[in-house]
N, C-alpha and C positions, 0 to 999 in steps of 0.2 A: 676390623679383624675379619679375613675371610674363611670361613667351614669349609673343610677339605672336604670333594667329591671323589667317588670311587665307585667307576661303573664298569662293568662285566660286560663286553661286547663278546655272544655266545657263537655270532657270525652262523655258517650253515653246520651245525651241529647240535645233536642231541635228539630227543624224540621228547614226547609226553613223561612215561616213565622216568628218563634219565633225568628232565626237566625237575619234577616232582622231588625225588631223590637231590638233588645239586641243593634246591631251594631248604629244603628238610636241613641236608647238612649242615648249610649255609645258617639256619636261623638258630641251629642247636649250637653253632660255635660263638654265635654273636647276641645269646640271648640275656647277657649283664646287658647290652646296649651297644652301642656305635657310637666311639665322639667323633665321626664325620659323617654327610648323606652318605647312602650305599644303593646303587642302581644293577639292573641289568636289563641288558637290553636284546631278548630272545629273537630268531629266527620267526618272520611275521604269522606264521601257521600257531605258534606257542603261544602268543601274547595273553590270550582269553585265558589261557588258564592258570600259566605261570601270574598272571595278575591275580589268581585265582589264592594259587599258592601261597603270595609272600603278603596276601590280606590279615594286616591287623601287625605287619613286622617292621612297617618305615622301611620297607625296602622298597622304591619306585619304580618302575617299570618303564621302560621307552623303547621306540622302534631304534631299526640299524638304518632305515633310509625311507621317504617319502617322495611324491610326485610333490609339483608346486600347483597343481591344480586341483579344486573341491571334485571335482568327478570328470566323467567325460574317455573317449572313446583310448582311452592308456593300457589295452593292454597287456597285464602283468603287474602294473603299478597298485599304490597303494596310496590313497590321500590322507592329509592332516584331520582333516574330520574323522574318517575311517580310524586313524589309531587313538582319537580321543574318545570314539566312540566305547573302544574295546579297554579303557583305561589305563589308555599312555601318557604320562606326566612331560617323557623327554622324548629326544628324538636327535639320534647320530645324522650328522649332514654334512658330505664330502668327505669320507674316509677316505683314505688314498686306494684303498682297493676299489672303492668304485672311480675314481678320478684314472687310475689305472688301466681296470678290465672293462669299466661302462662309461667311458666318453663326461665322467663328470667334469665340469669348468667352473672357473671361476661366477663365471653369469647364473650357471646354474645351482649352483651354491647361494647363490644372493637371494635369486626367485625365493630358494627353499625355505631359507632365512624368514624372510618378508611374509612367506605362506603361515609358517611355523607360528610364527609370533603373532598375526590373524587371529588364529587355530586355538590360541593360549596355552603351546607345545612353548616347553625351553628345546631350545636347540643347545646342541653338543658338535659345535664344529670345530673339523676339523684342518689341520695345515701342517706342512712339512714339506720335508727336500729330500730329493734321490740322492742315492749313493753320487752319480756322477757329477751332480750336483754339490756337493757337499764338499765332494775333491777338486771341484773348480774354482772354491771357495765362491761360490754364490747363493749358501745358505741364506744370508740376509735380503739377498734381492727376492729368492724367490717367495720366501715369508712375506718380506713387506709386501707383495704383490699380491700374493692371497688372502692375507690381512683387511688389506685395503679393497681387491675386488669385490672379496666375499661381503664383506660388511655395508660395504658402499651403500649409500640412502637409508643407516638405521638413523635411529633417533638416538639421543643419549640414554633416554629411556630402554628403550630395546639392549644397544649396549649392556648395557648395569646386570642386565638378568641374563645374557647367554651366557654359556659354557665354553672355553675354547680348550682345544686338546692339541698339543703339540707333538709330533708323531714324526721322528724324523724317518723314512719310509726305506730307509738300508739297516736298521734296528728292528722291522716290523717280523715279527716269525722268523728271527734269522739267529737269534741267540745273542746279536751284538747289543749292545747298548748302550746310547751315549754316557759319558760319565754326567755325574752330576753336575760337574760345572760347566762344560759343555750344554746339557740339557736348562741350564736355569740363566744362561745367557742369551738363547734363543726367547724365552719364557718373558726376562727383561724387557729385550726387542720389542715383544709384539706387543708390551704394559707401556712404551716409549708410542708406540704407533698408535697405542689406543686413548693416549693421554693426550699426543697431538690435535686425534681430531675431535678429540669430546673433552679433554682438559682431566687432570690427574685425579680428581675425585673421583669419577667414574672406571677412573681405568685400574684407580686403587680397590677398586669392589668388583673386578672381575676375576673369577676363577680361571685359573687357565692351569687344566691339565697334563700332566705327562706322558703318551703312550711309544710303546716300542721296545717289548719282552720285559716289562715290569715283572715282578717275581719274590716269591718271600724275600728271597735271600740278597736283592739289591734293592727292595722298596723303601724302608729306613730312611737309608742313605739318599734316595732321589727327593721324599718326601722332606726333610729337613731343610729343603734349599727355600732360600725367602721367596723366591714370586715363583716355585710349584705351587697348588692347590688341588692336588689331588692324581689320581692315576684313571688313563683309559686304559684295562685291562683285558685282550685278548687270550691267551691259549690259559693263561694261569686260572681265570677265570673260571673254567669247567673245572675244578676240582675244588668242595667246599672248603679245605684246609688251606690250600694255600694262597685262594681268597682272602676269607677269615685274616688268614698272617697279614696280609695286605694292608687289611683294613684296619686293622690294629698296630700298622705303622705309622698313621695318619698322624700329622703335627694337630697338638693342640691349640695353639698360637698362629 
């Protein structure tokens, strides 16, 4: 049986203040408990406090992206020791907006992977298809391909413990949203890819998340699908309410 995750990607938004205020909200809506994890993962300047914040709530903390190197002449970057230092549990790696706007790749995603799990960060990777993608019907090529690139040289072990987020990237901030059956055929796919190379046991204990305008009022219905485990949650995120709703759609089972 796998525990639905449900993590807050705040992306570049917010301040200290508003931080403080979102997490406040967030712990006053959810304070009977959470029957799934609940994460969020702040803009790197927040992390220290918003860690600060949701101390003592079971809410976990993780970055939105990492260098694959422990230090060294990066920068701007930020390393896996660095956000374990500041009490990061997770850590988002290859969102499509960085695969997008900062030259992220498949290779680069694996380093991160390989750094991550080093570091004793869970990663929270991700994978998806563009729109024009999608419409050439080559959703499945290009998942398996990042599937497979990103992952490449874990162990079963490593497998077993990441997070993967399925995001298909014409859904991202656009209002669209795959339907559910759509979204939990792709989710299939990559439980087929991961069973291949590490065999079904393992691939049966991976979480593999939904993101792509998740939202109170179609979370439910996303989360009910057998191989979701959870939502990566962008713009809905910033607002403790319909968070909260989110997370309180979570399947038990």
């Amino acid at each position: 049986m796998r525990t639905q995750v449900i993590v807050g990607n705040w992306k570049m938004n917010l301040d200290t203040a508003k931080a403080k205020a979102l997490v406040e909200g967030l712990r006053a809506k959810l304070k009977g408990g959470a029957k799934c994890e609940v994460g969020v993962c702040p803009p790197f300047v927040l992390i220290p406090a918003v860690v600060e914040f949701t101390r003592g709530s079971g809410i976990f903390v993780g970055g939105q992206d990492m260098h694959w190197e422990d230090k060294g002449a990066f920068t701007g970057e930020v390393s896996p020791p660095m956000l374990k230092d500041v009490g990061c549990t997770h850590v988002i790696i290859g969102h499509s907006e960085r695969r997008q706007f900062f030259g992220e790749t498949d290779e680069t995603v694996n380093k991160k992977l390989k750094a991550a799990f080093k570091t004793g960060l869970t990663p929270i990777v991700c994978v998806g298809e563009r729109l024009e993608e999608r419409e050439a019907g080559t959703t499945e090529a290009v998942v398996t391909r990042q599937v497979r690139g990103g992952l490449a040289g874990l162990t079963a072990q490593q497998v077993e413990r990441l997070i993967i987020a399925y995001e298909p990237v014409w859904a991202i901030g656009t209002g669209k949203t795959a339907t559910p059956a759509q979204a939990n055929e792709v989710h299939a796919l990559i439980r087929r890819l991961l069973a291949e190379a590490h065999g079904s046991a393992v691939a049966s204990k991976v979480r593999i998340q939904y993101g792509g305008s998740v939202k109170a009022d179609n979370a439910a219905e996303l989360l009910a699908q057998s191989d979701i485990d959870g939502a990566l949650v962008g713009g809905a995120s910033l607002d403790a309410e319909s968070f909260a709703a989110i997370v309180c759609s979570a399947r038990t089972t």
